[in-house]
C-alpha positions as CSV (number, residue, x, y, z in Angstrom):
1,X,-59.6,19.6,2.9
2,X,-61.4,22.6,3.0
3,X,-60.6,26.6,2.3
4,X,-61.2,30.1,2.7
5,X,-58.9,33.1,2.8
6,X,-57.9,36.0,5.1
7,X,-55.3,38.2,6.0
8,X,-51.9,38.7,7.7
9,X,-52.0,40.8,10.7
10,X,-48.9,42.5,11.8
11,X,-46.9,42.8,9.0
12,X,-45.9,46.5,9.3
13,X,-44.0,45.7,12.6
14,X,-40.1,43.6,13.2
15,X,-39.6,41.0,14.8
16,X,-38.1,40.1,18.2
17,X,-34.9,39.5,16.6
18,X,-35.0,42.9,15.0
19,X,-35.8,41.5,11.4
20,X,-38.1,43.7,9.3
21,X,-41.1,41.8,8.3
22,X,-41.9,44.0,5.0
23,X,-38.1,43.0,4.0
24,X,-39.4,39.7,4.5
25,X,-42.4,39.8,2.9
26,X,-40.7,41.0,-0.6
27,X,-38.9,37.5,-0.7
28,X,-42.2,35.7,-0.4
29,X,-43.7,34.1,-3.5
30,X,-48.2,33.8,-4.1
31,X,-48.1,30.1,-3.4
32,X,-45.7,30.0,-1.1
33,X,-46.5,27.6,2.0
34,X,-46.6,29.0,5.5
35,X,-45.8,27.9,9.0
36,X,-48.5,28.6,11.2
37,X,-46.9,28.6,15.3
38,X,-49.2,28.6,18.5
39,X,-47.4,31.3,20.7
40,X,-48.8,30.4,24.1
41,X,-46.3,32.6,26.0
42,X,-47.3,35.7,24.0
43,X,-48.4,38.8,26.5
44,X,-50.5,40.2,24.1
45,X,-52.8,37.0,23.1
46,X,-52.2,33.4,24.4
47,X,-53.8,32.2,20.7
48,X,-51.7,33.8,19.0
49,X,-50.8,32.3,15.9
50,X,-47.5,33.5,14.6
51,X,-47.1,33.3,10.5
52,X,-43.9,32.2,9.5
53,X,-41.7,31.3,5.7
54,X,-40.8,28.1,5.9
55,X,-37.1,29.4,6.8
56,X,-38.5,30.2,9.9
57,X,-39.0,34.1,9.0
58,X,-42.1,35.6,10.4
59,X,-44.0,37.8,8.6
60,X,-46.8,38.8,11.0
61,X,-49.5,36.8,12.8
62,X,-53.0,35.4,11.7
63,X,-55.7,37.8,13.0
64,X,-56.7,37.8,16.8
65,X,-60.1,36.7,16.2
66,X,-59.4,34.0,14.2
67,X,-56.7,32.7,16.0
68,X,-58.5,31.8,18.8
69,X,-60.9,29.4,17.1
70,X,-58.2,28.3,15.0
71,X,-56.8,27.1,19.0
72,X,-60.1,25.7,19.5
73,X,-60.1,23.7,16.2
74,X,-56.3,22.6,16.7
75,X,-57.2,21.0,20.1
76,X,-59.9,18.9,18.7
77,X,-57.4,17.3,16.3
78,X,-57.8,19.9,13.1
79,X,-54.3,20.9,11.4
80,X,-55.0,24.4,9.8
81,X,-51.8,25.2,6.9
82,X,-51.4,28.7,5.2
83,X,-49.9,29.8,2.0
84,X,-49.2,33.0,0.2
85,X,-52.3,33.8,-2.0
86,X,-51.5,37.8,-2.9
87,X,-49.1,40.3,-1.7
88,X,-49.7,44.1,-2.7
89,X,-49.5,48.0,-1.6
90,X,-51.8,50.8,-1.0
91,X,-52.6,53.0,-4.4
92,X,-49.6,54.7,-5.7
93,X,-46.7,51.8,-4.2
94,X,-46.4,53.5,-1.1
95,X,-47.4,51.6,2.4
96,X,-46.7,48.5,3.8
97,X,-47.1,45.4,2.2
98,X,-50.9,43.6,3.2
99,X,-50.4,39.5,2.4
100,X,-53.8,37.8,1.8
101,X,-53.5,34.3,2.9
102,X,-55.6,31.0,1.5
103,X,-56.1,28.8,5.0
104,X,-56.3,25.4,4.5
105,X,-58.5,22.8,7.0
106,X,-57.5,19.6,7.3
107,X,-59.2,17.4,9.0
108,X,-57.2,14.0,7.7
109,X,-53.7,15.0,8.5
110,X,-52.5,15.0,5.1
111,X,-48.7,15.1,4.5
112,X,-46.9,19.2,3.8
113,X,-46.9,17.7,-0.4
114,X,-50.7,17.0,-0.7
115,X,-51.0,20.4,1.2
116,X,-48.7,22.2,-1.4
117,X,-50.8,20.4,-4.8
118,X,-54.2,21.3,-2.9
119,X,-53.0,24.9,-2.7
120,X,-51.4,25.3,-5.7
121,X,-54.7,24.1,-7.0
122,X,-57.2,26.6,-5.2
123,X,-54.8,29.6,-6.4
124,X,-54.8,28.2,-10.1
125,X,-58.4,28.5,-9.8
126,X,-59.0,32.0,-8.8
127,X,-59.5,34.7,-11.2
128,X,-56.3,36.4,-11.9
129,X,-56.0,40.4,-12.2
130,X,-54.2,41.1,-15.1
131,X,-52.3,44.0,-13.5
132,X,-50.9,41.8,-11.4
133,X,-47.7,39.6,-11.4
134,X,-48.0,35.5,-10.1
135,X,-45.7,37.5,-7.2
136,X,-47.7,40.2,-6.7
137,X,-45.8,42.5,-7.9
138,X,-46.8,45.9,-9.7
139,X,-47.5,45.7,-14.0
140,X,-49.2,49.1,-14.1
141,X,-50.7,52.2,-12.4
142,X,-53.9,50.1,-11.1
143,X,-51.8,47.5,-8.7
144,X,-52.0,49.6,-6.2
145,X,-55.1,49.9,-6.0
146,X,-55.3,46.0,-4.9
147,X,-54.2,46.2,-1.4
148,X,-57.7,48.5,-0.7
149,X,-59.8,45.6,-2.3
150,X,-57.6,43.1,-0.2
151,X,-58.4,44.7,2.5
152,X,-62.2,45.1,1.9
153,X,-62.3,41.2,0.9
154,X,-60.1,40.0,3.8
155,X,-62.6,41.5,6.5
156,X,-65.3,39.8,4.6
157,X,-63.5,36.6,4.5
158,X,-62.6,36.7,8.2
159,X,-65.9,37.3,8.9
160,X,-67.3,34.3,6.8
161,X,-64.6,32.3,8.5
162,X,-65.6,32.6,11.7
163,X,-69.3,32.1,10.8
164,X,-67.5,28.6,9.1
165,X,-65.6,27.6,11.9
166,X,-68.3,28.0,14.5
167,X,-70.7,25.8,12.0
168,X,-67.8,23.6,12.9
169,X,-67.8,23.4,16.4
């Protein structure tokens, strides 16, 4: 198996159902295994990869970009998982949530247990900010402050993954 991580697109909007996908969001945990769902039918993007809690809640949708060489990499027999590796705010707690995501390649269809140890692994590795919680969650005035570094390192990362996944193809 292999890594890297990215970011959650569309997390600021609801659902179809009506469900608000910050609401959502709050539940989730930083390890927390994902559902990643091809949306064919969708108008918008026929790659589009919705990103879902294992309940079945979605919380937004993996970035357009990336979503279409995920497809790519899916139809020649690649499984991509997600979990939870931050959630945060914009400086001062206000905003919408941003969720940084570790995506996980697997290229030897492992079973949804050696996905969980593998990520629980990676995210025990990382350096951990010590103004932040294990969920994310706000320990003093700098946490906020974590969503504008997310957000610089999650264009970075996207960017490296695409540079990855075309090495791939």
């Amino acid at each position: 198996m292999d890594h890297f991580f990215g970011q959650l697109a569309g997390e600021s909007y609801h659902n179809a159902d009506g469900s608000d996908r910050q609401a959502i969001i709050q539940k989730c945990d930083v390890g927390e295994l994902l559902v990643l769902e091809h949306e064919p039918d969708n108008p918008h993007d026929i790659n589009a990869i919705r990103v879902l809690r294992e309940s079945g809640e979605q919380i937004g949708y993996l970035p357009r970009d990336f979503a279409g060489q995920v497809v790519s990499r899916i139809a020649k027999g690649y499984d991509f998982h997600a979990a939870i590796a931050g959630i945060g705010r914009a400086r001062g707690g206000v905003g919408p949530y941003g969720v940084a995501l570790l995506i996980i390649v697997d290229r030897d269809g492992v079973d949804r247990e050696s996905v969980s140890e593998y990520a629980v692994r990676v995210l025990a590795d990382r350096p951990r900010r010590h103004h932040m919680t294990p969920t994310g969650g706000r320990t003093d005035e700098r946490a906020g402050s974590v969503i504008v570094v997310w957000v610089v390192v999650g264009v970075a990362i996207v960017l490296a993954a695409l540079v990855l996944i075309r090495s791939l193809l």
